[in-house]
Backbone as CSV, one residue per row, in Angstrom:
resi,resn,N_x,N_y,N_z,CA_x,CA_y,CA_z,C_x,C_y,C_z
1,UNK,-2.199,29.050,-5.396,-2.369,27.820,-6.120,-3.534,27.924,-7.102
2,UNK,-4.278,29.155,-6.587,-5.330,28.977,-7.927,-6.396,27.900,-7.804
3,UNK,-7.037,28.014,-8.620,-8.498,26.818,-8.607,-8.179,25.328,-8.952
4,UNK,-6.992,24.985,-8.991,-6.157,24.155,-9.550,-6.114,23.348,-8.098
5,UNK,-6.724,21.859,-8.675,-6.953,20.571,-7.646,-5.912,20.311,-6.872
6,UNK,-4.462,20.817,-6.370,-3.305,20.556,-6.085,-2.903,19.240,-4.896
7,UNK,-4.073,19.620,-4.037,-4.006,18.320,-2.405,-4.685,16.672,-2.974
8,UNK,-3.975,15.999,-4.230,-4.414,15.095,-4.033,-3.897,13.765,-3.530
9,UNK,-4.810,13.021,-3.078,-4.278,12.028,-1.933,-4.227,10.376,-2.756
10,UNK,-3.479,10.234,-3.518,-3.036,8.937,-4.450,-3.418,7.787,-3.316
11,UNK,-3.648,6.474,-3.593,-3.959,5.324,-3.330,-3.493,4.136,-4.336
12,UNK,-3.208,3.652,-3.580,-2.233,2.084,-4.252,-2.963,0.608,-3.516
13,UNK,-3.182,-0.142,-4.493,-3.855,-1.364,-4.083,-3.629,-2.317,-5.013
14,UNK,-2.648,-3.259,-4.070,-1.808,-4.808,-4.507,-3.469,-5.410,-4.750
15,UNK,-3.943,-5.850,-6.146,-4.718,-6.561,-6.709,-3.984,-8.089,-6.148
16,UNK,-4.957,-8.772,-5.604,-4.606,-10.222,-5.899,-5.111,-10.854,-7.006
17,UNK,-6.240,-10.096,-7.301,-7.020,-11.093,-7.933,-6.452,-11.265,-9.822
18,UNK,-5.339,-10.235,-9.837,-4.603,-9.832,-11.152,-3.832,-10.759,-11.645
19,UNK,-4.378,-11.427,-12.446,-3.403,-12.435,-13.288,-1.510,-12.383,-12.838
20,UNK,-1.219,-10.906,-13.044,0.228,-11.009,-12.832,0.567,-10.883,-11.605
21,UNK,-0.318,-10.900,-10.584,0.274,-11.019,-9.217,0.931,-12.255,-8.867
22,UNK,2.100,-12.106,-8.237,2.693,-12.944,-7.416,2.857,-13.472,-5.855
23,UNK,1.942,-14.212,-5.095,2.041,-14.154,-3.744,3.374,-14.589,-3.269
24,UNK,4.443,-14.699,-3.627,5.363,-15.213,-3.020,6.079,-13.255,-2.766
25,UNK,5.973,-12.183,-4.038,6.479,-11.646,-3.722,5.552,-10.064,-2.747
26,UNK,6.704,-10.328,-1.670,6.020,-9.049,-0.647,6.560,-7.546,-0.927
27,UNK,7.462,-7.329,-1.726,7.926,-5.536,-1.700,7.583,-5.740,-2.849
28,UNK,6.861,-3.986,-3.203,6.547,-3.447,-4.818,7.027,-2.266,-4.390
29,UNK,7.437,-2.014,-5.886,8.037,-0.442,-5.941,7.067,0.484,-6.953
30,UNK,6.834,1.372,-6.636,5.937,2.324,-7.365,6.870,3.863,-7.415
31,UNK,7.318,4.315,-8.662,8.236,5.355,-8.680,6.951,6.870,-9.635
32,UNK,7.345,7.883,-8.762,6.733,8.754,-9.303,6.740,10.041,-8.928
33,UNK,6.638,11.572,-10.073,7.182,12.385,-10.527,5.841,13.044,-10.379
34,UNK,5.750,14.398,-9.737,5.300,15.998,-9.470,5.844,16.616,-11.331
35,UNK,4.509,16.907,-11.494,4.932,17.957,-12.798,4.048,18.527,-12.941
36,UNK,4.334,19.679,-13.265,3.749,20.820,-12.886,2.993,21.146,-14.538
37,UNK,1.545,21.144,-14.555,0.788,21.500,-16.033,0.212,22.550,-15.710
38,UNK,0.522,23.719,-14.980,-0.050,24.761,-14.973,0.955,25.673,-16.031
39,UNK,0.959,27.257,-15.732,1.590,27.920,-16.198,2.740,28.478,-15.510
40,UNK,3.484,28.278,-14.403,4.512,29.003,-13.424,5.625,28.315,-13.995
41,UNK,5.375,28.017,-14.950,7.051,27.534,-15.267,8.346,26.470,-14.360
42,UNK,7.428,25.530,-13.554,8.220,24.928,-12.316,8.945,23.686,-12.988
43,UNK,9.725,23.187,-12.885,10.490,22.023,-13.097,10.102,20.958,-12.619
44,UNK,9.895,19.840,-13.319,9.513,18.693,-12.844,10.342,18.075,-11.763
45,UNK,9.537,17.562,-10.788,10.485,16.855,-9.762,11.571,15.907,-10.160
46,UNK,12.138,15.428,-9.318,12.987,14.021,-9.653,11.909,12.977,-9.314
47,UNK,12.866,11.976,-9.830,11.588,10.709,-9.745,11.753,10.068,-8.069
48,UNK,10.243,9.971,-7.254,10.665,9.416,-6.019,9.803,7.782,-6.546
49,UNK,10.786,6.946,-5.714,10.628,5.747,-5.513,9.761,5.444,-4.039
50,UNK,8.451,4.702,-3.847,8.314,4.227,-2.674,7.855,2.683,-2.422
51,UNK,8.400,2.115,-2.106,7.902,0.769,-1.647,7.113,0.312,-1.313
52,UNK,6.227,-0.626,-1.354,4.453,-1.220,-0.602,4.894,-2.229,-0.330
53,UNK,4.493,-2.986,0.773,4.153,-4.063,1.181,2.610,-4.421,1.275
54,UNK,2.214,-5.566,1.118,0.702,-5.802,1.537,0.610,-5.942,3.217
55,UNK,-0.788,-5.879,3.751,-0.900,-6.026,5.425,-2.191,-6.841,4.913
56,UNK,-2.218,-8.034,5.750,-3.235,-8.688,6.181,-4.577,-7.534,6.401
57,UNK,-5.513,-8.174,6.568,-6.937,-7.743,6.597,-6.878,-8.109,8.204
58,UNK,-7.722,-6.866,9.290,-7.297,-7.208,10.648,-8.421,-8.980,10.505
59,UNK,-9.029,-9.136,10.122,-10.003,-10.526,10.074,-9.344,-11.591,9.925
60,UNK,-8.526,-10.873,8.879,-7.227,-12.552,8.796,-6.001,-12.638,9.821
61,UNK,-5.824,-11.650,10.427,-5.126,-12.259,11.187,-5.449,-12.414,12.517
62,UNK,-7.057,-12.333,13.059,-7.724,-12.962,14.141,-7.759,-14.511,13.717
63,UNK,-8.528,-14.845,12.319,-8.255,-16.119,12.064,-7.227,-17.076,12.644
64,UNK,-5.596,-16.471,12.145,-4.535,-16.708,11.875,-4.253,-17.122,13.478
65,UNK,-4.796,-15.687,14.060,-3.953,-16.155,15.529,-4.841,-16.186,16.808
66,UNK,-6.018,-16.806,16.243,-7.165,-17.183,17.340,-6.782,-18.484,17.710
67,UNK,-6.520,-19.793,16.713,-6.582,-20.739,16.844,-5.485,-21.224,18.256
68,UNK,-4.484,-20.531,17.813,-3.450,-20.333,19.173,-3.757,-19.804,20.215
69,UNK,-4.363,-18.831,20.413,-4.685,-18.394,21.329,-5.693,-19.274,22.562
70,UNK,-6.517,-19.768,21.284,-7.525,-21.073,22.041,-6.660,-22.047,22.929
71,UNK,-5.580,-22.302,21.959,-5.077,-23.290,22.299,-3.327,-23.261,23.813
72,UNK,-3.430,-22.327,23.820,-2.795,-21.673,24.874,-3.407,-21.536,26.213
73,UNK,-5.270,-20.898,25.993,-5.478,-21.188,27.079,-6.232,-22.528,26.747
74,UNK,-6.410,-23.448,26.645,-6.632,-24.886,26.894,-5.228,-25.370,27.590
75,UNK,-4.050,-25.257,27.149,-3.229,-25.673,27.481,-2.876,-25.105,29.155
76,UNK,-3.511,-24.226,29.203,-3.280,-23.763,30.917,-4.006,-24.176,31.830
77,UNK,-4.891,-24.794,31.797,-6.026,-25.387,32.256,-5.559,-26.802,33.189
């Protein structure tokens, strides 16, 4: 592979704070292509498609599901 950066590890992050975000919608598609800018002459991949969903922050969903929980055990009492 040569001195050539090849292992890199991409990252994707649903902005809320982005004007064009939409909270109603939960699947994004992000499509993308391996091409090769060295010299071996390799063929560009086909294009892969992968899907994101967002996940709660683990904080929000203690929030989310503390209040029940309280209230479950009160209710056993």
């Amino acid at each position: 592979m040569g001195g050539s950066s090849f292992d890199e590890h991409p990252f994707w992050h649903i902005d809320s704070d982005d004007a064009a975000f939409d909270p109603n919608q939960t699947v994004w598609n992000v499509s993308w292509q391996v091409v090769d800018l060295g010299s071996t002459g390799y063929a560009d991949s086909a294009v892969f498609t992968t899907q994101l969903t967002n996940i709660p922050a683990p904080g929000a969903l203690a929030l989310a599901g503390g209040p029940s929980v309280l209230g479950m055990a009160r209710r056993r009492r």
